[in-house]
KERO-913906 format. One line per field, with one value per residue (C-alpha): chain; x, y negated, z negated; residue in three letters; residue number from 0. Coordinates in steps of 0.2 Angstrom, whole numbers, plus 5000, padded with zeros to 4 digits. Layout:
BEGIN
cadena: A;...
X: X;...
Y: Y;...
Z: Z;...
residuo: ALA;...
num: NUM;...
This chain:
BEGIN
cadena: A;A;A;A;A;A;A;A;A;A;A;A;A;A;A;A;A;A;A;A;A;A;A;A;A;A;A;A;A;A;A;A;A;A;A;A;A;A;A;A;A;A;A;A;A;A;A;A;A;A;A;A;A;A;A;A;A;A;A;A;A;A;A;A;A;A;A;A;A;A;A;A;A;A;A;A;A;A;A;A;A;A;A;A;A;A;A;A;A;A;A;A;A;A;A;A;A;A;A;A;A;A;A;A;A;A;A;A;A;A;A;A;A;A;A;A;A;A;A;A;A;A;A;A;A;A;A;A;A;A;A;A;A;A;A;A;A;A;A;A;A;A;A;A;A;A;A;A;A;A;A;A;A;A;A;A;A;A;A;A;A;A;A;A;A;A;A;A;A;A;A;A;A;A;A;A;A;A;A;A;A;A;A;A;A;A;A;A;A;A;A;A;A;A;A;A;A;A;A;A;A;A;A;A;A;A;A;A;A;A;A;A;A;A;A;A;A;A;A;A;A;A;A;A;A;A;A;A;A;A;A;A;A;A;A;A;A;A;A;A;A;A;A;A;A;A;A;A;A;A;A;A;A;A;A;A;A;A;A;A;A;A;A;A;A;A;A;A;A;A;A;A;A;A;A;A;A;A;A;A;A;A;A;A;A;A;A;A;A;A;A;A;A;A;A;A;A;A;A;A;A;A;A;A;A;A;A;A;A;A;A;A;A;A;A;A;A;A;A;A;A;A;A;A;A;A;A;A;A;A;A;A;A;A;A;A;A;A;A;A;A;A;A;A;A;A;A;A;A;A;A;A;A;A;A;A;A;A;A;A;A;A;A;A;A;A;A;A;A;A;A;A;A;A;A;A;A;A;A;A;A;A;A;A;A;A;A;A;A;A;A;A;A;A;A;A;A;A;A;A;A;A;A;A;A;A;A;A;A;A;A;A;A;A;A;A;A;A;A;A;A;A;A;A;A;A;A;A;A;A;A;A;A;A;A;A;A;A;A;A;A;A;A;A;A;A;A;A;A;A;A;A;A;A;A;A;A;A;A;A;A;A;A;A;A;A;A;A;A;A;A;A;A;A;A;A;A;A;A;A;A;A;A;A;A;A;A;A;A;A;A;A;A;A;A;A;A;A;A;A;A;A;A;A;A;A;A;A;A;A;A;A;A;A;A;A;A;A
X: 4919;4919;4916;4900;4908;4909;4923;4912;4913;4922;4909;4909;4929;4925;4910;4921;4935;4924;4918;4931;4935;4919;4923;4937;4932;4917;4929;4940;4925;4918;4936;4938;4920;4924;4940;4933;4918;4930;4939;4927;4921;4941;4939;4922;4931;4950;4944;4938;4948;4962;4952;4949;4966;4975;4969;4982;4996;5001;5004;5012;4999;5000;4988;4974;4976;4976;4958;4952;4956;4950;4933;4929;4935;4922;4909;4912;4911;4930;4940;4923;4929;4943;4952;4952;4958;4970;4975;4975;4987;4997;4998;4998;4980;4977;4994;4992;5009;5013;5022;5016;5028;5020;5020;5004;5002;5010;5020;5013;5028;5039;5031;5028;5013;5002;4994;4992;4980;4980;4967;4969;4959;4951;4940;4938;4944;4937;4949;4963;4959;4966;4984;4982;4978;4958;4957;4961;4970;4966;4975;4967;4975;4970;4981;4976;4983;4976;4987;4986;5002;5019;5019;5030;5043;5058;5070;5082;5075;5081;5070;5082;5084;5097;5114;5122;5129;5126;5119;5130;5116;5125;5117;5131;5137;5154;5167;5173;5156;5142;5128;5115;5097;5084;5070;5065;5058;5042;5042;5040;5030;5045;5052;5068;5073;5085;5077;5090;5082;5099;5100;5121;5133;5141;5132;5141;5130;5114;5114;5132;5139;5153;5163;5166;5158;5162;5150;5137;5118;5123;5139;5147;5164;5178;5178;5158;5146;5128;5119;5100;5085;5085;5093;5082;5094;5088;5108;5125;5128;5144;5160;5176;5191;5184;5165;5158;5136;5130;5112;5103;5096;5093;5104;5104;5097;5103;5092;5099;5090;5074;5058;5061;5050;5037;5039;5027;5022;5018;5001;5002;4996;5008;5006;5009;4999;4984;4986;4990;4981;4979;4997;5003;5016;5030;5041;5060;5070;5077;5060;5068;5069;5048;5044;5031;5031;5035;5053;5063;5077;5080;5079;5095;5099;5116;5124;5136;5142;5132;5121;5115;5097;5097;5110;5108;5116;5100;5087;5070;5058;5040;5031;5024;5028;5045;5047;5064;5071;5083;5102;5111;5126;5139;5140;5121;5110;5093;5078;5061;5046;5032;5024;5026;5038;5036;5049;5041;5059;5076;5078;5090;5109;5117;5137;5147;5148;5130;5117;5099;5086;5068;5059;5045;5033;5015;4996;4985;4979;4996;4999;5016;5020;5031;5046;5042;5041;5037;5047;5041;5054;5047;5048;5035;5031;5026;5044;5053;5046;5050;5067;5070;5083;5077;5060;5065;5067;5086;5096;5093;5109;5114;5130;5127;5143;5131;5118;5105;5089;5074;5059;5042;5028;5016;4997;4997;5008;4998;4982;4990;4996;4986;4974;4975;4994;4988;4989;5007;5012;5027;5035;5051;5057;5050;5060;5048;5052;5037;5045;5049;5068;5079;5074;5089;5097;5097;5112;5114;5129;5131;5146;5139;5125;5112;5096;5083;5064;5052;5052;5065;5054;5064;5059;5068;5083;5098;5098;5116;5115;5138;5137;5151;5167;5162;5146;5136;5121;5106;5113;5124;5135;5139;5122;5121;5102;5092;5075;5071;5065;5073;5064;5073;5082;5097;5106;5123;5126;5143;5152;5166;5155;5141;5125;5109;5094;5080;5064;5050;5033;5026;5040;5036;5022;5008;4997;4984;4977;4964;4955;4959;4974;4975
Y: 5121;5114;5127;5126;5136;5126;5130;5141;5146;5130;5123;5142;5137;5119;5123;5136;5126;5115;5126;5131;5112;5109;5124;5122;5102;5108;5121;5105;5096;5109;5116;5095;5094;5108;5100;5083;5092;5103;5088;5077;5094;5095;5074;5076;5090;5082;5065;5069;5082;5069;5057;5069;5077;5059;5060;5072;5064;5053;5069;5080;5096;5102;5118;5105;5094;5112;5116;5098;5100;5119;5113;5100;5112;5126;5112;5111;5127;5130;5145;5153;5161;5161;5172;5164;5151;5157;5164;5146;5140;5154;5153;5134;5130;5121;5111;5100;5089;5074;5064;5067;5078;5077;5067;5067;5056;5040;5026;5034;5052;5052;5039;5046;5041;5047;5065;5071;5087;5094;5107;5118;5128;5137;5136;5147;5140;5140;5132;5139;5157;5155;5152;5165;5154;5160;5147;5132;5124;5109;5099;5086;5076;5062;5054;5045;5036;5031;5016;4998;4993;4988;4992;5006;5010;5009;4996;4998;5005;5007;5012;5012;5032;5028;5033;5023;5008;4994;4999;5016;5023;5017;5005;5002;4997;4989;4978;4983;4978;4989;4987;4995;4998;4998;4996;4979;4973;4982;4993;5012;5017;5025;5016;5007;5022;5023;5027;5030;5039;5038;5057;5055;5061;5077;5088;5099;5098;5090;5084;5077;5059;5067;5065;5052;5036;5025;5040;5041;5038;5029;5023;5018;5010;4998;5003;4999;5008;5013;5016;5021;5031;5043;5043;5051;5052;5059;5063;5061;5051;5047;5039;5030;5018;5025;5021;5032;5036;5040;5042;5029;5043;5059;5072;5076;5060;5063;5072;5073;5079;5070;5066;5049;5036;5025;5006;5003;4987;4991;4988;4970;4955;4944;4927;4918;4911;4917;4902;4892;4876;4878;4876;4855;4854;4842;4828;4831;4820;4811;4803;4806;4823;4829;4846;4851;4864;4849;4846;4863;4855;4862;4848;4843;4841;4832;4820;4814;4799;4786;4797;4808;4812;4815;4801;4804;4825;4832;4836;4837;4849;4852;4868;4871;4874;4871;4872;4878;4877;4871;4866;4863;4854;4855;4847;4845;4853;4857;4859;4867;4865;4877;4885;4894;4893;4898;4896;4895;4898;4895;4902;4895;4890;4883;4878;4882;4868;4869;4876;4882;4881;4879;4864;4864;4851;4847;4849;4837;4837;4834;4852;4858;4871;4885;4884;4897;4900;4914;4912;4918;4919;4924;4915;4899;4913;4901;4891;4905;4914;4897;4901;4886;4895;4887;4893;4910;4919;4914;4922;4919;4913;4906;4902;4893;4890;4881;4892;4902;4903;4908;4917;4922;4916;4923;4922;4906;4897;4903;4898;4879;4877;4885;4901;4903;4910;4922;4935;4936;4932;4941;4942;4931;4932;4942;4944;4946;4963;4960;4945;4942;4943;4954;4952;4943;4947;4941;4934;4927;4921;4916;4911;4906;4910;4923;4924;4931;4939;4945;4957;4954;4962;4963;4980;4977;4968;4971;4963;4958;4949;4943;4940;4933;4941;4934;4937;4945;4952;4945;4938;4927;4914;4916;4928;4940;4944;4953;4957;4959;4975;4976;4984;4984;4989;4991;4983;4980;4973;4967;4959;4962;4957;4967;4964;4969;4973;4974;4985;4974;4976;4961;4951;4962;4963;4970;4980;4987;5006;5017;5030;5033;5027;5035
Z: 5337;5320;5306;5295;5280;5263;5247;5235;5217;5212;5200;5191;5186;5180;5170;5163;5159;5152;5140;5135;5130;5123;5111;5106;5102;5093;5083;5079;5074;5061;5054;5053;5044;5032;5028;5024;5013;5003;4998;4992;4982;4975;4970;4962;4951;4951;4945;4931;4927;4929;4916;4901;4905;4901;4882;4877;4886;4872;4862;4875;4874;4891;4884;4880;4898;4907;4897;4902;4919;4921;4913;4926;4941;4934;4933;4951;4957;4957;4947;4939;4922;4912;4920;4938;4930;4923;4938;4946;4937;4939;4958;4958;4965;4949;4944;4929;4928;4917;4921;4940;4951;4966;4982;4981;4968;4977;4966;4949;4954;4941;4929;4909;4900;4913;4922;4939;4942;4959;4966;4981;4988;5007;5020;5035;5050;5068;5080;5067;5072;5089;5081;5069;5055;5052;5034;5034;5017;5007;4992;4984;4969;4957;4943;4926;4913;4894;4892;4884;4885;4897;4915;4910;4898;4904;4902;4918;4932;4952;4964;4978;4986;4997;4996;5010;5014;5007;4989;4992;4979;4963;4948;4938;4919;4920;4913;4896;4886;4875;4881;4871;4872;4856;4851;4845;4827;4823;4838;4836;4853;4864;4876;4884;4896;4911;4926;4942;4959;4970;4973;4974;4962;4958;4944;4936;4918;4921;4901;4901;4911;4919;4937;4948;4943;4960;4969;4957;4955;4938;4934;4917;4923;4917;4900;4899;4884;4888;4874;4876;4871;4887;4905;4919;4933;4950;4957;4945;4930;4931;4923;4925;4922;4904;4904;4891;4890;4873;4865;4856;4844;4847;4860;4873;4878;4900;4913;4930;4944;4938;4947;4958;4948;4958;4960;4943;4950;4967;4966;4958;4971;4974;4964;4982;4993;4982;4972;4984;4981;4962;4959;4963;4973;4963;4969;4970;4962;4978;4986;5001;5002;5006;4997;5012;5024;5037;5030;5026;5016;4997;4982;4979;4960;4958;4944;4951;4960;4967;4975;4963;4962;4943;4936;4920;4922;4917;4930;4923;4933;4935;4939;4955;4972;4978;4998;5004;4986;4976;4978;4962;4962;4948;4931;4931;4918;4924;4913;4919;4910;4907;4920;4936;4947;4968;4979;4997;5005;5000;4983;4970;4973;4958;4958;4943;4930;4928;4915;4917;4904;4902;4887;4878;4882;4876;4886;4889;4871;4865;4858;4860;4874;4871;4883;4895;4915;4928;4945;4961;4975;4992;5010;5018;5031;5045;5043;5043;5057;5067;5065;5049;5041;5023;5025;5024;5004;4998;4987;4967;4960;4944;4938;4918;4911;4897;4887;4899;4889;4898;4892;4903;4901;4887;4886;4877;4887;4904;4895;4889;4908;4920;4918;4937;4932;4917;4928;4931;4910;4905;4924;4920;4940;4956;4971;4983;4994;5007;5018;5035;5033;5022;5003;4995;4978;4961;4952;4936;4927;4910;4900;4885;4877;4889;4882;4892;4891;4901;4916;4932;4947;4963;4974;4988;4980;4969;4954;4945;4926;4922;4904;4896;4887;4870;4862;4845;4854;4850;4833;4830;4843;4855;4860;4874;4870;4886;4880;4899;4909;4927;4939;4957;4971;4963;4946;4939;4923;4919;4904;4891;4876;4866;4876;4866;4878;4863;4871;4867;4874;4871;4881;4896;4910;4903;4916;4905;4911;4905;4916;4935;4943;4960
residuo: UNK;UNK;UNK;UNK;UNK;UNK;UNK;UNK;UNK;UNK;UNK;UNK;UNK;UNK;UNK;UNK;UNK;UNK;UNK;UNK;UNK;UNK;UNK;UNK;UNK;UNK;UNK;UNK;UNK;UNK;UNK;UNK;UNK;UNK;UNK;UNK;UNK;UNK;UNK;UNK;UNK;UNK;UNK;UNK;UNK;UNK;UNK;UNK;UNK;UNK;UNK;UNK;UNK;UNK;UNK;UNK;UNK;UNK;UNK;UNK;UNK;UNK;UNK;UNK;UNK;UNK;UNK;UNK;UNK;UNK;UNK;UNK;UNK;UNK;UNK;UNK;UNK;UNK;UNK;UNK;UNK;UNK;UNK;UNK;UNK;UNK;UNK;UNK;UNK;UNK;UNK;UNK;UNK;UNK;UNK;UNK;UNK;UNK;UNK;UNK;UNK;UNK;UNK;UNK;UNK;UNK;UNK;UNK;UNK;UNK;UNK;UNK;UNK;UNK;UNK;UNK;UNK;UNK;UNK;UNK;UNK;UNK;UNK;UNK;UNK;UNK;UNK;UNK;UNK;UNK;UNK;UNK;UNK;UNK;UNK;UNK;UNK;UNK;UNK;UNK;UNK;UNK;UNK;UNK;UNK;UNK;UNK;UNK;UNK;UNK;UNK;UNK;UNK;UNK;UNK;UNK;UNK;UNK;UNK;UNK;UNK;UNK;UNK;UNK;UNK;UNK;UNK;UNK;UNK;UNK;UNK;UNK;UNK;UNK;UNK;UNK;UNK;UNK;UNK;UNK;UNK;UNK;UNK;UNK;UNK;UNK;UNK;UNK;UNK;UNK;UNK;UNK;UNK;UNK;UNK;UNK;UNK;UNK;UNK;UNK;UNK;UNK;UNK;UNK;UNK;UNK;UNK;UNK;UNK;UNK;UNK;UNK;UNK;UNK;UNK;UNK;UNK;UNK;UNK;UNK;UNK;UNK;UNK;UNK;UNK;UNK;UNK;UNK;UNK;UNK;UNK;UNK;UNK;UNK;UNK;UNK;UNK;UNK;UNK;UNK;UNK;UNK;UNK;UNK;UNK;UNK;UNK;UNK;UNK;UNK;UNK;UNK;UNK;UNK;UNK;UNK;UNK;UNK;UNK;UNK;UNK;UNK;UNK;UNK;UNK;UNK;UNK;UNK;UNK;UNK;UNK;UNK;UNK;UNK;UNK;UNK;UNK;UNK;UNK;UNK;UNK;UNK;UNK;UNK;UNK;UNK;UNK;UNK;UNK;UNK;UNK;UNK;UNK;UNK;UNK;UNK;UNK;UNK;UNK;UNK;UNK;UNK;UNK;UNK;UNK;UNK;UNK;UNK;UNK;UNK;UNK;UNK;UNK;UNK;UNK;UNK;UNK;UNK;UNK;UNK;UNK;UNK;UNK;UNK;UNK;UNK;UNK;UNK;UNK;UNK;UNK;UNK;UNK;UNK;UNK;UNK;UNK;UNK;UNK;UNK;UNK;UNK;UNK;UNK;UNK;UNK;UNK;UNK;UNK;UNK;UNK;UNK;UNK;UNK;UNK;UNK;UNK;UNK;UNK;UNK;UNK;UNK;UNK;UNK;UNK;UNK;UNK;UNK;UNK;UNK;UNK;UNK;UNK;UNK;UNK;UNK;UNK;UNK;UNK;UNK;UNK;UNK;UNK;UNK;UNK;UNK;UNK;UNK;UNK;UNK;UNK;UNK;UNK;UNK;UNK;UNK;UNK;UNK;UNK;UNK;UNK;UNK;UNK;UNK;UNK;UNK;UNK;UNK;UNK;UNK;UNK;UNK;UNK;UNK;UNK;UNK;UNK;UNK;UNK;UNK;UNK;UNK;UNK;UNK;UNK;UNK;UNK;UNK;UNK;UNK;UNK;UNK;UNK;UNK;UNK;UNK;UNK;UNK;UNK;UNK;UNK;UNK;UNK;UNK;UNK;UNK;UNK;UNK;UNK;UNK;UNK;UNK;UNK;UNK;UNK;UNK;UNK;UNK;UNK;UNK;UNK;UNK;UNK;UNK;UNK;UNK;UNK;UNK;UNK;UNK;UNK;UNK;UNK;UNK;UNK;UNK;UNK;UNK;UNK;UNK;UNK;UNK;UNK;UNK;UNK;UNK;UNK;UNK;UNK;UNK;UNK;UNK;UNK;UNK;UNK;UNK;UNK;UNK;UNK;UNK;UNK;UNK;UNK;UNK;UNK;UNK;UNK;UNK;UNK;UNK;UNK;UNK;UNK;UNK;UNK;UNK;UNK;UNK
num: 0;1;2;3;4;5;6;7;8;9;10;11;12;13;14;15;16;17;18;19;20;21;22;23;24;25;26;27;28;29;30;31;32;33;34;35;36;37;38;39;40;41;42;43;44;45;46;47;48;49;50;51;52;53;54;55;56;57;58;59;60;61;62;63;64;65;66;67;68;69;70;71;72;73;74;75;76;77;78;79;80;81;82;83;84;85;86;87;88;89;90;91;92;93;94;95;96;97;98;99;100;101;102;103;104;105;106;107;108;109;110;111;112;113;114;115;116;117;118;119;120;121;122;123;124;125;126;127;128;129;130;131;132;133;134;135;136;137;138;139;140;141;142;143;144;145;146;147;148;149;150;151;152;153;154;155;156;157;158;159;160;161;162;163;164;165;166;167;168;169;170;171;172;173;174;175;176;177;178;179;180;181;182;183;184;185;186;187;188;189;190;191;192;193;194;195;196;197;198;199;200;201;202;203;204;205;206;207;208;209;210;211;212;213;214;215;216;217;218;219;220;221;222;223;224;225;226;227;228;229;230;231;232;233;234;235;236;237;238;239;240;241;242;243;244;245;246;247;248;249;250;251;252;253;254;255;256;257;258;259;260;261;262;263;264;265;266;267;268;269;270;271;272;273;274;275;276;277;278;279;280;281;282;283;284;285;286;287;288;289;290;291;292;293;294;295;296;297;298;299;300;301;302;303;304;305;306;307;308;309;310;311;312;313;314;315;316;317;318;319;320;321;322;323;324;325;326;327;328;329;330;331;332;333;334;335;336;337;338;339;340;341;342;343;344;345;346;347;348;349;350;351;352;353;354;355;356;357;358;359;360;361;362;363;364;365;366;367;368;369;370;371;372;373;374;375;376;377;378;379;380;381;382;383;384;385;386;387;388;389;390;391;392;393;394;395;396;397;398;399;400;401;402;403;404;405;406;407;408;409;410;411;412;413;414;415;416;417;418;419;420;421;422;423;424;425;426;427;428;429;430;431;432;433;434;435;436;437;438;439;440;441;442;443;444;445;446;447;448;449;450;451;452;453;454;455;456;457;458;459;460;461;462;463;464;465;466;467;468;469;470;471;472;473;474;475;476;477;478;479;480;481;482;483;484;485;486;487;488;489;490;491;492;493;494;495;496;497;498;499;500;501;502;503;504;505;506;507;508;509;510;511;512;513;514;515;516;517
């Protein structure tokens, strides 16, 4: 006989499981709330704080940026009295820092000239009180800068934090030459530091260039002189093969186990294919060769035989966009005019014999154009993602055995060619680091005469500048005269001559600041 009995009391343990779902949620939802409300408290008082506090940066009073900062967290309910915060800062729930320590403050860590405040402070905590936690803790942070003038001001700076294979961690200064590192004519503002965030290297005195420079951070090898304002070094600085560092004026001028610096150009747009469309797209000099996304082979710049493309020797090119770039032969002196410069894919490949330079030219008006170029190398992102090999970002190579002189371009010469490029003056080359492949590296060899200006921006990429064995510096013949900020991956500058790298603002990619960065 079937039984009439039913399963009871099953509804009683879902509803009660449930609940105890539903509170916890709700728990989640309110410490979450809390959370959320307490920080945009901390950012109303951290902005500001941040702002007011940048002021005194230029004069290094950390007493006055802590007052500025305290000030605005009172005016938001945080740290009543002078005493609390005092206390604050004492325990770290208010941090003032200039240059910016924390991780917090993104790509501006590590970078002088501007200030970071950071505010921490409680809540209670609902779901938090089930593992023992009854607050819940929030850090907010906000980072300003009172600045007119370069992107940053150091000279040299490798952003690579990798001490493995294949940068092995070390930006090196080798070959038996001085280079040294000044200020320019007329400049007083500090500036032309060595940055190095590679954590490898021994330290045995953080202030002094000592151990094994194959395994260091920085590296002064080969008989090589550096010679600059100041050295900030997160791992070893270290010599060999009787490599020597020294100050460019006052000691000690090395800190080791520094604050990693921030790619100071991280936020910048990428020239391409923003202005895609307002740059023309030029003719290579053989008519055959189609500079288009539908053919991926380079411009071939030869003066030679009966086949060259520029018979003469001298190659004569117009800014613009270059699809799958160029292929310079030997003997072959190529000449760029004013302007811009992308190179959708392939890069530059020059063969030795050959020589580089840029001309003046004259506007539409008939005024005269200074002699001066900005180069974008990135990838044609479709091509290359199709598998064309030349679609893809080469490699920037020169080999000049003629003079090498090349300048950015400046806010007259963007104005004369194209205002659509003004934004991008005093970039001389960008090695792109966002493409589809492996960002390529940037070589440049000079036997004569190296004269260059402007910032070298390659994040992802290490940069290389051979100078000759024979030079004055930026006097004189032959010159060996760098008035050029390098900001990548990794660097190595080599030569057995006297290489002046002259700190010049006004040669340099301005990115003007004032107020709230981050």
């Amino acid at each position: 006989m079937p039984s009439d009995r039913q399963p009871r009391g099953q509804i009683l343990i879902v509803a009660a499981a449930a609940m105890v779902v539903l509170i916890a949620i709700g728990a989640i939802v309110m410490d979450l709330g809390m959370s959320w409300l307490l920080r945009r408290q901390e950012q109303n008082a951290a902005d500001p704080g941040a702002v007011a506090a940048a002021q005194w940066v230029p004069s290094g009073n950390q007493g006055q940026m802590e007052a500025e900062a305290c000030f605005y967290a009172q005016q938001n309910g945080f740290f009543v009295g002078d005493a609390n915060c005092g206390a604050a800062l004492a325990s770290g729930d208010l941090d003032v820092n200039s240059p910016p320590t924390s991780p917090m403050s993104g790509d501006f860590r590590g970078r002088p000239g501007y200030v970071e405040v950071i505010i921490r402070d409680t809540h209670p905590s609902f779901f938090g009180q089930f593992f023992g936690r009854p607050v819940g803790e929030v850090a907010t942070a906000a980072v300003a800068v009172l600045h007119l003038g370069p992107s940053n001001t150091s000279s040299l700076v490798a952003l690579g934090e990798s001490c493995s294979p294949p940068d092995d961690g070390d930006s090196t200064v080798t070959g038996g030459g001085t280079l040294t590192i000044h200020p320019a004519t007329g400049v007083t503002a500090p500036g032309g530091f060595v940055n190095v965030n590679a954590p490898c290297g021994n330290i045995r005195n953080p202030q002094v260039c000592d151990g094994n420079g194959n395994s260091s951070a920085l590296a002064i090898t080969g008989g090589a002189t550096l010679i600059a304002p100041h050295f900030f070094v997160v791992g070893g600085c270290g010599t060999g093969g009787g490599g020597s560092l020294s100050c460019y004026a006052t000691s000690p001028c090395l800190d080791e186990q520094t604050i990693p610096m921030g790619d100071p150009l991280a936020g910048l747009s990428e020239p391409w294919p923003y202005l895609q469309g307002a740059l023309p797209v030029p003719t290579c000099p053989d008519p055959s060769e189609i500079n288009s996304p539908a053919d991926d082979r380079p411009c071939n710049l030869t003066g030679q035989g009966g086949n060259a493309t520029c018979p003469t020797g001298t190659c004569t090119m117009n800014p613009g966009v270059y699809y799958a770039g160029w292929d310079i032969g030997s003997n072959v002196a190529v000449v760029m005019k004013p302007g811009m410069y992308v190179f959708a894919g392939g890069g530059i490949r020059m063969n030795a014999g050959s020589s580089l330079t840029s001309i003046a030219d004259v506007d539409g008006g008939g005024n005269p154009i200074e002699a001066r170029v900005t180069i974008f190398s990135t990838d044609h992102t479709p091509g290359c993602e199709a598998g064309q090999a030349n679609f893809c970002e080469g490699p920037i190579r020169v080999n000049s055995s003629g003079p090498l002189n090349m300048k950015a371009t400046n806010a007259t010469t963007c104005g004369q060619v194209s205002t659509f490029i003004c934004p991008w003056k005093g970039i001389l080359l960008w090695q792109d680091g966002s493409v589809v492949g492996t960002p390529q590296e940037v070589v440049i060899n000079g036997q004569s005469d190296l004269i260059l200006a402007g910032t070298i921006y390659g994040p992802e990429s290490k940069v290389t500048i051979n100078g000759g064995n024979s030079s004055t510096g930026c006097t004189g013949s032959p010159q060996l005269c760098l008035a050029i900020q390098i900001i990548a991956r990794q660097w190595v500058i080599a030569g057995g001559a006297i290489i002046d790298m002259p700190y010049d603002p006004s040669e340099l990619y301005q990115l003007p600041q004032r107020g709230l960065v981050h």
